[in-house]
C-alpha positions in Angstrom: 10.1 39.0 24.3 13.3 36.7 23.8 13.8 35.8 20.1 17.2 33.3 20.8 16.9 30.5 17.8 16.4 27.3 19.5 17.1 23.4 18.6 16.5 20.4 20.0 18.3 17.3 20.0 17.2 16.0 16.4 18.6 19.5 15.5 21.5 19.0 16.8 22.4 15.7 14.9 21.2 17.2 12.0 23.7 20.4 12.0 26.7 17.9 13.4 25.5 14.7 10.7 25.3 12.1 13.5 22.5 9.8 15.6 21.1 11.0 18.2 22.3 9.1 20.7 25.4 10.7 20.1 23.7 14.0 21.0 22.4 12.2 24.3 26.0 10.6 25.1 27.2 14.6 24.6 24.6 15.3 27.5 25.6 12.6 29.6 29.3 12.8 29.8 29.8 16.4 29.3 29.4 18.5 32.2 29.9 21.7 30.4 27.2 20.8 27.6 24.3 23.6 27.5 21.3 23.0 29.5 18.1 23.2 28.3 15.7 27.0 28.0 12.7 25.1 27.1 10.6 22.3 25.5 9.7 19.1 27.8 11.6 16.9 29.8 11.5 14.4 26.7 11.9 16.6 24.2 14.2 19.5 25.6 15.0 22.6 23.1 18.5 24.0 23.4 19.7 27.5 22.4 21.3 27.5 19.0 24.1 30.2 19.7 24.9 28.3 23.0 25.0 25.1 20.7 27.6 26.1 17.9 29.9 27.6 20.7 30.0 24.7 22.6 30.4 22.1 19.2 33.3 24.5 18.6 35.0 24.7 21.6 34.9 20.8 21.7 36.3 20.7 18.1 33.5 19.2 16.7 32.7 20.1 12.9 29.1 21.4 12.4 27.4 22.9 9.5 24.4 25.9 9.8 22.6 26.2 6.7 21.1 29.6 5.7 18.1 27.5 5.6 18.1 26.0 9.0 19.1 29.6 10.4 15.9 30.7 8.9 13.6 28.2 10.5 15.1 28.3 13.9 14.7 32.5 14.0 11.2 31.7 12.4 10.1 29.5 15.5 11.7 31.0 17.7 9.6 34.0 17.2 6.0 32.5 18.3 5.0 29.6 20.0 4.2 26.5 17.5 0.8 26.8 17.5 0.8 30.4 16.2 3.8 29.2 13.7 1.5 29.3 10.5 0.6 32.9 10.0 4.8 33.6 10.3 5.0 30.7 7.6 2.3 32.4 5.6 4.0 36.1 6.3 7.1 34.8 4.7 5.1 33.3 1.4 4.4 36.4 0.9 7.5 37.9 1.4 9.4 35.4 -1.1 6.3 35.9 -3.6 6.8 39.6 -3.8 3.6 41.5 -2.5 -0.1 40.7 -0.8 -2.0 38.0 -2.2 -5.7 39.4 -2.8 -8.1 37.2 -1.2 -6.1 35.3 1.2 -7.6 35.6 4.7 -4.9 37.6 6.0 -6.6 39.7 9.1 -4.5 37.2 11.1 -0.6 37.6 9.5 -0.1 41.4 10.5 1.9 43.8 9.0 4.2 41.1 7.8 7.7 40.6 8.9 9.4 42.8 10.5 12.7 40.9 11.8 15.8 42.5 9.6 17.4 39.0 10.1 14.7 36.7 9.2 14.2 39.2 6.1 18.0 38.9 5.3 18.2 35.2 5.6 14.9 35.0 3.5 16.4 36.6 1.3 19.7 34.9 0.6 17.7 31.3 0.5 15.8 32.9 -2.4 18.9 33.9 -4.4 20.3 30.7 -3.2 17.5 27.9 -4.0 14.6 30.1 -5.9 11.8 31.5 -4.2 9.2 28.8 -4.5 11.7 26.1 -3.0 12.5 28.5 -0.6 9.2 28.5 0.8 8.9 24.3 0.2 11.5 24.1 2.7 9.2 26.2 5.2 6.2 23.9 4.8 7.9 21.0 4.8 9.2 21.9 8.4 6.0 23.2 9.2 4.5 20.1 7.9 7.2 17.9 10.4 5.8 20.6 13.4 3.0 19.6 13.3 2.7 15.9 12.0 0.4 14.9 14.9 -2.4 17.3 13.8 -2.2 17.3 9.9 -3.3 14.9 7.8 -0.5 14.6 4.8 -2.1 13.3 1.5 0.8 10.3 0.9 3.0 11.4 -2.3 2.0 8.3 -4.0 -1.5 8.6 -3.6 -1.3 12.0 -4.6 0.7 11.3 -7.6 -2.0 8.7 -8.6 -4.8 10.7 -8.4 -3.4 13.4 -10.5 -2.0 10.9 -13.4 -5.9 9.4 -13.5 -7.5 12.6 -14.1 -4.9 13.5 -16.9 -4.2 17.2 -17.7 -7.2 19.6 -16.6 -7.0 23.3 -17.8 -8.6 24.1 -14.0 -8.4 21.5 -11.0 -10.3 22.0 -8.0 -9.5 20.3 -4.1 -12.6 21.9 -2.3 -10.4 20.0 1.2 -7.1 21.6 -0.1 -5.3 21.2 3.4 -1.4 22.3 2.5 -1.8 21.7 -1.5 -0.2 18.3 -1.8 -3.1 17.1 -4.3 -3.3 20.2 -6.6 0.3 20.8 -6.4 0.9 16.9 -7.8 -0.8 18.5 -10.6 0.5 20.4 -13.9 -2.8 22.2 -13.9 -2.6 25.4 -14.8 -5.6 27.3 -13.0 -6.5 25.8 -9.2 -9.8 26.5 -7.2 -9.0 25.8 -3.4 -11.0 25.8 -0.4 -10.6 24.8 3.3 -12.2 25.9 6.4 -8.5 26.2 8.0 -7.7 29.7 6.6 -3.9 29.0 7.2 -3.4 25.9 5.4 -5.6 27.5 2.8 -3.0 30.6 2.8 -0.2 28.1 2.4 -1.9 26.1 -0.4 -2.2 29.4 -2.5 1.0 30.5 -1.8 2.5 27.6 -2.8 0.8 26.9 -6.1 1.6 30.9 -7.1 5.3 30.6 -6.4 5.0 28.1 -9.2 3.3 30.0 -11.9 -0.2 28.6 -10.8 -3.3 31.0 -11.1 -5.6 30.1 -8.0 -8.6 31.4 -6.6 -9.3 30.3 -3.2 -11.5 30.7 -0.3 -11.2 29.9 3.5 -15.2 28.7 4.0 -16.2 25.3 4.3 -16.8 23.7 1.1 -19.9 21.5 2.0 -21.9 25.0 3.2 -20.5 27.3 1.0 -19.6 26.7 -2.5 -17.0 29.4 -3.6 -17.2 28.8 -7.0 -20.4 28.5 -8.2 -20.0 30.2 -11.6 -16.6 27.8 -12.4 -16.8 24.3 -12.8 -13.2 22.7 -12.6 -12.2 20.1 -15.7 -11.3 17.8 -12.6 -11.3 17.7 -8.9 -9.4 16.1 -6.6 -10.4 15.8 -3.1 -8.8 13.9 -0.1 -12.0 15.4 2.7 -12.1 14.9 6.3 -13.5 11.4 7.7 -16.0 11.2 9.8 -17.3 14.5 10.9 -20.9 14.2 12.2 -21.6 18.5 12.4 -20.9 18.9 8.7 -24.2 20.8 8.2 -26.5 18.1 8.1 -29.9 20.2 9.2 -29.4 23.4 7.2 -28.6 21.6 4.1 -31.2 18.6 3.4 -33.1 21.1 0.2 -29.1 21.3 -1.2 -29.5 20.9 -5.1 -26.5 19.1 -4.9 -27.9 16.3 -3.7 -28.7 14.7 -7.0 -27.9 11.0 -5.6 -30.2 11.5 -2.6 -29.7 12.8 0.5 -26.9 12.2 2.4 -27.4 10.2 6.2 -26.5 12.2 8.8 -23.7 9.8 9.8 -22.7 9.5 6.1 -20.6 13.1 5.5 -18.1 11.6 2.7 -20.9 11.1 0.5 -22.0 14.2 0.9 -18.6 15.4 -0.2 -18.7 13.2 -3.0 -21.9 14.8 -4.4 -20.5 17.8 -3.6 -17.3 16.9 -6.3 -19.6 15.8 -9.2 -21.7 18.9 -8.6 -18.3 20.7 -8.7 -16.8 19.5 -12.6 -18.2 20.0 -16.0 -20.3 17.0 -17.7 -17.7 14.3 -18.7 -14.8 15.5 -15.7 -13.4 13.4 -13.4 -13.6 13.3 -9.8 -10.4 11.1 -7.6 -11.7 11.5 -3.7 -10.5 9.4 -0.9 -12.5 7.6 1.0 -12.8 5.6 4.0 -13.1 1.8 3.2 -16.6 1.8 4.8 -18.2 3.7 3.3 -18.2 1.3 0.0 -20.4 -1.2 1.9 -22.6 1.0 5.2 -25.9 0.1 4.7 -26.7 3.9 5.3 -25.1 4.9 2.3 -26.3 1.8 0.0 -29.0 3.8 -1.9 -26.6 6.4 -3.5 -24.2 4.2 -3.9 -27.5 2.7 -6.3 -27.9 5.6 -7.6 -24.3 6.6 -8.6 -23.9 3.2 -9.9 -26.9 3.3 -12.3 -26.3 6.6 -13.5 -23.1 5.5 -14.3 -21.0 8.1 -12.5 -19.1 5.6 -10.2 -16.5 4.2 -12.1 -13.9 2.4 -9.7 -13.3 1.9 -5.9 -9.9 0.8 -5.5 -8.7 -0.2 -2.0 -4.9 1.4 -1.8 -2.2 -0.9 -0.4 -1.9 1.2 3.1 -5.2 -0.4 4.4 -6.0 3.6 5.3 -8.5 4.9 2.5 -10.1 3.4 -0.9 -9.6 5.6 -3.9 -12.9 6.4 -5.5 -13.0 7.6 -8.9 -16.0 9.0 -10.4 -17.0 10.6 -13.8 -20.1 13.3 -14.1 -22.7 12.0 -16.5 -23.0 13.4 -19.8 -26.3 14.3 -21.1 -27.5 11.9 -23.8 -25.0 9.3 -22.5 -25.5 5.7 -22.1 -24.0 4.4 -18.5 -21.5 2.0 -18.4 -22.3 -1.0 -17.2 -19.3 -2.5 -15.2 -17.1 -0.9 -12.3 -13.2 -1.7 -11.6 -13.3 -2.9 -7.9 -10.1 -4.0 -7.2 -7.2 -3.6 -4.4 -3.6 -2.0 -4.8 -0.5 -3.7 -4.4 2.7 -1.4 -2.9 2.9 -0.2 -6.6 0.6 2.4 -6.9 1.8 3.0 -10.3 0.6 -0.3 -11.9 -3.1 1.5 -11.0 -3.0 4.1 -13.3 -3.5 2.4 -16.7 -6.5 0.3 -15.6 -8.0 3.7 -13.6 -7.8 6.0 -16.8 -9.1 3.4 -19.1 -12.2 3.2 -16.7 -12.8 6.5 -17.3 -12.4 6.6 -21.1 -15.4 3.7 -21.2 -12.4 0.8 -22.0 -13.1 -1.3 -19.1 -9.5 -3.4 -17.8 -8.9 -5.1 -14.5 -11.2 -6.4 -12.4 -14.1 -5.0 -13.4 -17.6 -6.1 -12.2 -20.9 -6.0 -13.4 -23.2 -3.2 -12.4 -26.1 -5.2 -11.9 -24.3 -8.0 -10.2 -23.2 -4.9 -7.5 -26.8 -3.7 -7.3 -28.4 -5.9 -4.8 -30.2 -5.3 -0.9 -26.7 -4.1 -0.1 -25.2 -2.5 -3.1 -21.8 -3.6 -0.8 -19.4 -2.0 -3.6 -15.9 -3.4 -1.3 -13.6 -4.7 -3.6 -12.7 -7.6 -1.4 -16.1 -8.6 -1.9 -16.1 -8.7 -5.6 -12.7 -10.6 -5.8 -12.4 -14.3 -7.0 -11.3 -16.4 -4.4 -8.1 -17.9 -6.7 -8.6 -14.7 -8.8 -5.1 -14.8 -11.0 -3.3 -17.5 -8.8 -1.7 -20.4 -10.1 -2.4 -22.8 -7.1 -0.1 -25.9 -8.8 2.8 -23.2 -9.2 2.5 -22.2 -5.5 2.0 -25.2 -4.1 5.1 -26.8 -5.9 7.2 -23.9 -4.8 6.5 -24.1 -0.6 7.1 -27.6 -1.2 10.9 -27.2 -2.2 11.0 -24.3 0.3 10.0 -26.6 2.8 12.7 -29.8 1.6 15.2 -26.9 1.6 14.8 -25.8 5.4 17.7 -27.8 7.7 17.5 -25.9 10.5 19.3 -27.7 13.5 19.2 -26.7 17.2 22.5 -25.3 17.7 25.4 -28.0 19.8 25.6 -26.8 23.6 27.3 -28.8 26.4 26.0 -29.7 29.6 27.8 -27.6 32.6 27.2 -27.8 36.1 25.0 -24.8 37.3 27.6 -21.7 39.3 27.2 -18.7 40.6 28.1 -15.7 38.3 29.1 -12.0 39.4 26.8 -10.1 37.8 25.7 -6.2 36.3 23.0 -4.5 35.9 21.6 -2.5 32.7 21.2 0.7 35.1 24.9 0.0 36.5 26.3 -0.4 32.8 24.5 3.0 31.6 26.2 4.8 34.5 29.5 3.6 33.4 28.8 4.8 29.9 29.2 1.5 28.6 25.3 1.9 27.5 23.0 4.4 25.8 19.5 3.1 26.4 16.8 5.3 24.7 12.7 4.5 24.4 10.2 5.4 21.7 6.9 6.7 22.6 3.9 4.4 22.9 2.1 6.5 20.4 3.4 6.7 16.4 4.5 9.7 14.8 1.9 8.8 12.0 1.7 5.7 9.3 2.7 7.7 6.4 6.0 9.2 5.1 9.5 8.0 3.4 11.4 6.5 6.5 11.5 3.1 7.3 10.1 2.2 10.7 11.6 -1.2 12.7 8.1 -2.3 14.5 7.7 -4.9 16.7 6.3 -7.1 14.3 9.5 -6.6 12.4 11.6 -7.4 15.5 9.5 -11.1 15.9 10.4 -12.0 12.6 13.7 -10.8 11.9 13.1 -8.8 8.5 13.2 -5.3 7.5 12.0 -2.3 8.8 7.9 -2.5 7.2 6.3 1.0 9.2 6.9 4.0 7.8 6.5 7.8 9.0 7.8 11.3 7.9 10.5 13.1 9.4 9.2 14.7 12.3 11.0 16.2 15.8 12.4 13.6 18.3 12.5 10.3 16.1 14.8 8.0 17.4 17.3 6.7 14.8 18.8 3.0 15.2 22.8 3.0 14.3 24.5 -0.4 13.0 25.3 -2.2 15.9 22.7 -1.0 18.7 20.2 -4.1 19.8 16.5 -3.3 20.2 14.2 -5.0 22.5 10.7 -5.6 23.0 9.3 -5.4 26.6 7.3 -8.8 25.1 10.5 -10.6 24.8 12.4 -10.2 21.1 15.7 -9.0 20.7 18.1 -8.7 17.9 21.3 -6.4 17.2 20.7 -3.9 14.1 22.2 -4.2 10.2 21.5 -1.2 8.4 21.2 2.2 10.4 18.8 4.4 9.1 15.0 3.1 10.4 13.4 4.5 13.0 12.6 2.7 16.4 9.0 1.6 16.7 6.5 2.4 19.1 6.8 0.6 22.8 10.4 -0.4 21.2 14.3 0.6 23.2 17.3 0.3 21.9 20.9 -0.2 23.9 23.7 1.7 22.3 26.6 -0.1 23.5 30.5 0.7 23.9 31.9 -1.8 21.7 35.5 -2.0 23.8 32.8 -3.2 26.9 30.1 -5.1 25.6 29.4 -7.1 22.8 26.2 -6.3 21.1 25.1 -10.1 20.4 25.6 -11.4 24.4 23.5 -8.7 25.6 20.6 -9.0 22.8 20.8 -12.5 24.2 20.9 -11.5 28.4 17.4 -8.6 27.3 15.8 -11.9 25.6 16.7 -14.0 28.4 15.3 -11.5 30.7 12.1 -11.3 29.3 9.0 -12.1 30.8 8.4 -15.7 29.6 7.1 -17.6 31.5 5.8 -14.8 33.7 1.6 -13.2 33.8 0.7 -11.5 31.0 0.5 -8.5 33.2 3.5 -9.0 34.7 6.3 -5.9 34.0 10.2 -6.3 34.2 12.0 -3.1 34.6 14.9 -2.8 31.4 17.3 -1.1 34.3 17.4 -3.4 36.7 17.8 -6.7 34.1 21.2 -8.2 35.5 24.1 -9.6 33.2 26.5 -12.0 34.0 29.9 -10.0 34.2 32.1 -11.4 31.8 35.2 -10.7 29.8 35.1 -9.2 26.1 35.8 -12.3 24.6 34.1 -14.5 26.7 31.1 -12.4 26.0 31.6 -12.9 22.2 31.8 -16.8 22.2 28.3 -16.2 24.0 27.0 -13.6 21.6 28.0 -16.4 18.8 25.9 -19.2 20.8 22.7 -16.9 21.2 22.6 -16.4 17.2 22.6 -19.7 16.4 19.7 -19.7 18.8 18.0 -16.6 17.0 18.8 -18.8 13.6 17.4 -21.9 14.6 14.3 -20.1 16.2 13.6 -18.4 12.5 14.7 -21.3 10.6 11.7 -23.3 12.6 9.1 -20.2 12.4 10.2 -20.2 8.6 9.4 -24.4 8.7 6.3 -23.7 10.3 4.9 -20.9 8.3 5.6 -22.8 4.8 3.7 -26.2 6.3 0.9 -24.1 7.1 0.9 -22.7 3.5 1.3 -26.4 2.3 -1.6 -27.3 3.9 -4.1 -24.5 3.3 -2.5 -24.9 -0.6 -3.3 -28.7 -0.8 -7.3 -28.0 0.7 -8.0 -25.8 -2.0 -6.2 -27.5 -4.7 -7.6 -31.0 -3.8 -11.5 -29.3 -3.4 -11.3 -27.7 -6.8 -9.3 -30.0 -8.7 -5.8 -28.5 -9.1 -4.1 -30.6 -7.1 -5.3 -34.6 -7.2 -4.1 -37.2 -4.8 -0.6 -38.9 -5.8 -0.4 -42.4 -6.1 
């Protein structure tokens, strides 16, 4: 079998520090550039020793680290699906010896590859042996970003501040660890049906000075740890599984709250937490923002309620999941009587005070009365339960879209008439053979909704504002340079500021040769071009759109003209959106008094 390290085109920019369409022009106009011993047609993998000889014989300066060396020989020893047990094999390598417990019949005899050991080895020495092996899983992590379900670092970071500083934390869904490890706990119980992300979990948490005990079972038919109850759990579970044991387990003693529907599986993993922590711990699970209202689930929701153990729902600014945060009942204890239902704002942070002050019995927020929740529907959604003006001060508002809206002096931009002519023209497939034009598509598909880099949607291209998606580093992204336009096949276009976001879903972007085109004049031509006026299910082909052909600077003075016609068109959406505002503001102030009619 044929072990040559292998990189693909992300790779590439990564080891040279440029965008990838510079990788793709390399392709294009080099003849001699490597061809490809693997991967897809859209996402081709290259050989990495055929790679640094042909950067060097083109003088162009490139950096291998010992730790992308590493991952390349690690992949390229097994196929990507079988790329967790080698992970695994070197945790165990960096933490010194076998790991009792883990469910190793699957990793071997360990590694046997003098190089990878050798390379292991000097990122050890160099970084330490725990970020050694953070480096692996974070790679692994980007692998496989289509199939694993990343607890976001904020989220994770909230949880773990809310249940404070537990002596033993359990995550009976552990996944790769991101919960516990957010923790400073020194003890961690973990459990997950996938024995390999369990493995990584472990090894992770013992490379830093964690004790663990762990089991690969799943937690809602087998409880590991019966005999240890954790001071705190944390649990982000997996959503809507209907075979989650439903039939075998209806006599389960856990079931304090009442037995769980069969199409209600994260309440049965929220019984499962309580039944997992000492009297008077704290449980932070995630949950899916329907379950706080099903009707299915409405009588333990009762239940939990009056017993007092539910102590917040919090709906987190990603739309995705509601935090739930729960408390077991103390013996002897009176309930409390209200519940923080309230929703997140992009500072998860500002959650954290009201959360823990919740749990200690000091009620702050918007908390509601249990017995104004416990009614036919015990709907517990905090959009429910919030005040329709709750904390606005209409007046305030209303006064300032008024002097946004006196402010706005958008004009239509000053053309002159001309009589209509004939134009020599060029089209976008004619202008990309001439290497005058990179054009490059995303997928239809998103790499996921969760990570650190900025995404430039659609959504963001209608309006003209920042990148608003994000998504985690992951093979094949597309990077947008300063200077490339992006188009919508719906019809925006605009040239890029910053470099750095990612190109959206269904999104292309032109990478243009500065010397031949001029950025603005063709964002203009692809808006021009699209479909308009035309059916709804009408398609245009990108390639063969047609550009007048016209000088450099004749090109510019029309590049100038279509951005004054970008301006005015977002200085009259802007005018638009704040009359709307006006109005709704002045219904609702006029109806409940804040606003009275002027003389």
């Amino acid at each position: 079998m044929k072990h040559d390290a292998t990189v693909n085109a992300g790779d590439i920019a990564r080891l040279v520090d440029v965008g990838r369409a510079a990788v793709s022009n390399w392709r294009r106009r080099h003849a001699d550039f490597p061809r490809p011993v693997g991967g897809t047609a859209s996402s081709p993998l290259f050989s990495l020793a055929e790679i640094e000889e042909w950067l060097r014989r083109n003088g162009k300066p490139f950096t291998v680290s010992a730790a992308d060396r590493l991952w390349q020989r690690l992949r390229a020893t097994t196929g990507d699906l079988d790329l967790g047990p080698r992970v695994v094999q070197a945790g165990v390598q960096l933490l010194g010896g076998d790991v009792p417990g883990l469910p190793g019949e699957r990793y071997g005899d360990g590694i046997a590859d003098a190089e990878i050991l050798a390379l292991l080895a000097e990122l050890a020495a160099d970084r330490g042996p725990g970020p050694a092996f953070e480096f692996l899983c974070e790679r692994y992590a980007e692998v496989h970003s289509r199939r694993l379900s990343a607890t976001p670092r904020a989220v994770a970071e909230l949880m773990a501040k809310v249940v404070g500083t537990p002596g033993t934390v359990l995550d009976p869904a552990c996944g790769l660890g991101a919960l516990p490890l957010a923790t400073s706990a020194p003890r961690v119980l973990l459990q997950d049906a996938d024995g390999v992300l369990l493995a990584i979990a472990a090894l992770r948490l013992l490379l830093r000075g964690a004790s663990t005990g762990h089991a690969s079972v799943d937690s809602l038919r087998h409880n590991a740890f019966p005999d240890e109850l954790a001071d705190a759990v944390l649990c982000d579970p997996p959503f809507n599984e209907r075979a989650w044991g439903y039939d075998e387990l209806t006599t389960d003693a856990r079931w304090e709250y009442g037995l769980p529907p069969r199409g209600e599986p994260e309440l049965a993993w929220v019984q499962h937490c309580l039944s997992a922590v000492r009297p008077g711990g704290p449980v932070a699970i995630l949950m899916p923002p329907a379950v706080a209202g099903r009707r299915a689930g409405r009588r333990i929701r009762g239940n939990l309620l009056r017993a007092g153990a539910l102590r917040a729902i919090v709906t987190l600014a990603d739309g995705g999941s509601d935090l739930w945060l729960l408390r077991r009942p103390v013996a002897g204890e009176r309930p409390s009587s209200e519940i923080l239902l309230d929703e997140a704002g992009p500072d998860l942070s500002t959650m954290e005070r009201p959360l823990r002050a919740q749990l200690d019995g000091e009620p702050l927020g918007h908390t509601v009365r249990i017995i104004d929740v416990l009614d036919d529907d015990v709907d517990c959604t905090p959009a429910r339960h919030r005040p329709r003006h709750a904390g606005r001060d209409l007046a305030r508002e209303f006064s300032l879209a008024r002097q946004r809206f006196d402010a706005i002096t958008t004009r239509p931009p000053a053309f002159v008439v001309a009589e209509p002519r004939q134009r020599p023209g060029v089209t976008i497939a004619e202008l990309v053979r001439a290497g005058s034009l990179t054009v490059r598509t995303a997928p239809a598909r998103p790499a996921g909704e969760s990570g650190d880099l900025p995404v430039l949607t659609a959504e963001d291209l209608v309006h003209g504002g920042r990148p608003t998606g994000r998504t985690a580093d992951v093979p094949d992204l597309i990077r947008l340079d300063p200077g490339e336009v992006v188009a919508s096949p719906l019809g925006p276009a605009r040239v890029v500021g910053e470099g750095g976001a990612v190109l959206g879903p269904n999104l292309t972007a032109y990478a243009v040769d500065p010397a031949a085109i001029d950025p603005y004049f063709l964002a203009g031509c692809l808006r021009a071009a699209a479909p308009g006026a035309r059916t709804a299910s009408s398609r245009l082909d990108p390639r063969r759109i047609r550009l007048p052909r016209l000088s450099l600077a004749q090109q510019q003075l029309h590049g100038r003209a279509f951005a004054e016609l970008l301006a005015f068109e977002d200085g009259a959406r802007e005018a638009a959106a704040t009359a709307e505002t006006l109005v709704r503001l002045g219904f609702d102030g006029l109806v409940d008094g804040r606003l009275v009619p002027g003389d």
